[in-house]
C-alpha positions in Angstrom: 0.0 0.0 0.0 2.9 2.7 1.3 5.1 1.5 -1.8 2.2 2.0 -4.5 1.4 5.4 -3.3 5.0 6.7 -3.5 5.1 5.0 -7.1 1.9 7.2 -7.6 3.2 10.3 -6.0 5.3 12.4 -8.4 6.2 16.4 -8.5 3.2 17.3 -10.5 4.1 20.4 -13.0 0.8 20.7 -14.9 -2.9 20.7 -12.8 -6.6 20.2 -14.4 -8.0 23.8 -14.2 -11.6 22.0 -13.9 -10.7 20.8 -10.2 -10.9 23.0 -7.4 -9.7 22.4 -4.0 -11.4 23.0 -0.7 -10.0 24.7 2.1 -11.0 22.0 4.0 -9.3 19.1 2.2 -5.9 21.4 2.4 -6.9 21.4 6.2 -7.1 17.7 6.0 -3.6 17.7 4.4 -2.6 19.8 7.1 -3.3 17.8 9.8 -1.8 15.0 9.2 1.1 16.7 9.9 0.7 17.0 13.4 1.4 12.9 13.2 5.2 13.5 12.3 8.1 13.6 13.9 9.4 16.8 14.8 13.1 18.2 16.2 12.9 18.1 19.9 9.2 18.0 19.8 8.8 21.6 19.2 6.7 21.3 16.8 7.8 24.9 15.3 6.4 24.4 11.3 3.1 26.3 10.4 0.9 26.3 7.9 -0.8 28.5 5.4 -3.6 26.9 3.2 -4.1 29.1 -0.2 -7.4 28.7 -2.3 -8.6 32.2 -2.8 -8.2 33.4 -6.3 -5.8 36.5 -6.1 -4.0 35.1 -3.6 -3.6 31.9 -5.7 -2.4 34.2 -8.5 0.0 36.1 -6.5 1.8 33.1 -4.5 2.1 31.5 -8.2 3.8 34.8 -9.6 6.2 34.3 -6.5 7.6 31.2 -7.6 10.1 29.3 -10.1 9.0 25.9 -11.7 11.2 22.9 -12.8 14.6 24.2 -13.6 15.5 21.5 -15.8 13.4 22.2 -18.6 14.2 25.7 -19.3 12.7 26.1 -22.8 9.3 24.5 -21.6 6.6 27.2 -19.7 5.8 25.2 -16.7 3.1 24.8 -15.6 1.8 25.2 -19.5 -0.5 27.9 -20.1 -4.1 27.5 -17.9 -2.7 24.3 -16.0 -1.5 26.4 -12.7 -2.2 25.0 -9.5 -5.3 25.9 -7.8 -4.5 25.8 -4.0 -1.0 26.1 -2.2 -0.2 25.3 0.9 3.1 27.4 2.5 5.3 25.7 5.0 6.9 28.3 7.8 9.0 27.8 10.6 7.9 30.1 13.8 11.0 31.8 14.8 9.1 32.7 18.0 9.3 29.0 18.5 12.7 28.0 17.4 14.9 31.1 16.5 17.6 28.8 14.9 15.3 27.5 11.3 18.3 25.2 10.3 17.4 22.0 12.1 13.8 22.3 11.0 15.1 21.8 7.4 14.5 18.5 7.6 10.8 18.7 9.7 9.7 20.5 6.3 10.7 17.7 4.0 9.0 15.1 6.6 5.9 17.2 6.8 5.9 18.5 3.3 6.1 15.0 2.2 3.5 13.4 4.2 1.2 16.0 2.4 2.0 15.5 -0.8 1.3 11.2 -0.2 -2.3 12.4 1.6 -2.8 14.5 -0.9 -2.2 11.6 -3.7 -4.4 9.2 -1.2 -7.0 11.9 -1.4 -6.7 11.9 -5.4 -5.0 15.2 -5.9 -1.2 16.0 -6.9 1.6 18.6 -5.8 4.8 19.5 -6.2 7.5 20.9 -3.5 8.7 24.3 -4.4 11.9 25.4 -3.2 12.7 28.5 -5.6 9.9 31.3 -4.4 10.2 34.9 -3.6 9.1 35.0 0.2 8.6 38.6 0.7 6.0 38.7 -2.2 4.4 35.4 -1.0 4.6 37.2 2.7 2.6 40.3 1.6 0.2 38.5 -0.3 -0.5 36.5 2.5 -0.5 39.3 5.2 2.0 37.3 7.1 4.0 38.1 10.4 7.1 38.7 10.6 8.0 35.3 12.9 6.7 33.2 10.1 9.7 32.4 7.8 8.7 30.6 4.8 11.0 27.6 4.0 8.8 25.9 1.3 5.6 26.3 -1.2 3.7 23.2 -1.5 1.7 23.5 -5.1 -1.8 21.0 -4.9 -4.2 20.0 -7.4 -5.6 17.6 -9.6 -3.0 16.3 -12.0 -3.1 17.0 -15.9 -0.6 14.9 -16.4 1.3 11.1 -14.9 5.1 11.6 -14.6 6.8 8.0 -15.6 9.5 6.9 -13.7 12.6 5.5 -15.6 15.8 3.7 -14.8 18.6 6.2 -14.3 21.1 5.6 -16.9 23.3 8.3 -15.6 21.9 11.9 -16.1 19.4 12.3 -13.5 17.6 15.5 -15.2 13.4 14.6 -15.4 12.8 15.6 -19.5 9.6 15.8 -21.0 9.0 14.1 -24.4 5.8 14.2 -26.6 4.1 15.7 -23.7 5.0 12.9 -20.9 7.5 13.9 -18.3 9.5 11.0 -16.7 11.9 10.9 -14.1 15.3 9.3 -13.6 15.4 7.5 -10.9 19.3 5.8 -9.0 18.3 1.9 -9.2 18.7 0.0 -5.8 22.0 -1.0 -6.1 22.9 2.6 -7.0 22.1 3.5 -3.5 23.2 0.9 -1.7 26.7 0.5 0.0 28.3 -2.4 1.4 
């Protein structure tokens, strides 16, 4: 069950403009990550869940999408995400952000695999201009943004390949597939 949903789960670049996204179900999403583990229990990662229209727009024109494909507008024209959810660490919780680095990849992960049980698709964005995403958002200033969390319906089904040395994800005739290291790749004896 765990192993087909991480199959299923891919960074999704391209979402079906159709599907709309509740609050609620990004709330859902949310919650689950009060489940994961956290650095000394703190627990300092907050959450803001975007589905309002100009706020969508303006958190999307904060951000930079797939870096690889350069000559390719990603997400094509009309397939933008319609919700976002923005991780933060709470300086007025943990002043030091660097060892919550890794609670953001736990928690932003174990969104993106409830939001792929739930039917939906997302994509982890690290490269994102936080002040305009901060205004937009009417944020405080002990809310540091550490990563944008892109959800929606996928347009699209990323196919995993064998990595055969370049690990770039391409897109050809409209599929994208992704490199992946085999097992013996990562394994050291």
């Amino acid at each position: 069950m765990l192993r087909e949903l991480l199959e299923k789960n891919r960074s999704i670049r391209s979402f079906d403009p159709t599907a709309k996204i509740t609050n609620e179900e990004l709330l859902d999403m949310i919650d689950c990550t009060r489940l994961c583990p956290s650095s000394a229990n703190l627990q300092a990662l907050k959450f803001c869940p975007v589905t309002e229209g100009d706020k969508v727009e303006k958190v999307f024109s904060a951000t930079k999408w797939a870096g690889y494909l350069r000559d390719t507008k990603i997400p094509p024209e009309g397939c933008e995400p319609p919700a976002y959810i923005i991780v933060m660490n709470d300086t007025d919780i943990a002043k030091n952000t660097t060892p919550f680095f890794k609670d953001t990849g736990i928690v932003s992960h174990t969104i993106l695999l409830r939001a792929c049980e739930m039917g939906y698709g997302g994509c982890m964005i690290g490269s994102f201009d936080k002040d305009i995403i901060k205004e937009a958002l009417s944020l405080p200033d002990n809310l540091e943004i550490t990563l944008v969390l892109a959800i929606g319906k996928a347009k699209e089904e990323p196919v995993i390949t064998e990595c055969t040395g370049d690990i770039k994800y391409y897109r050809e005739n409209g599929t994208h597939f992704v490199p992946k290291r085999s097992l013996r790749d990562i394994v050291v004896k």
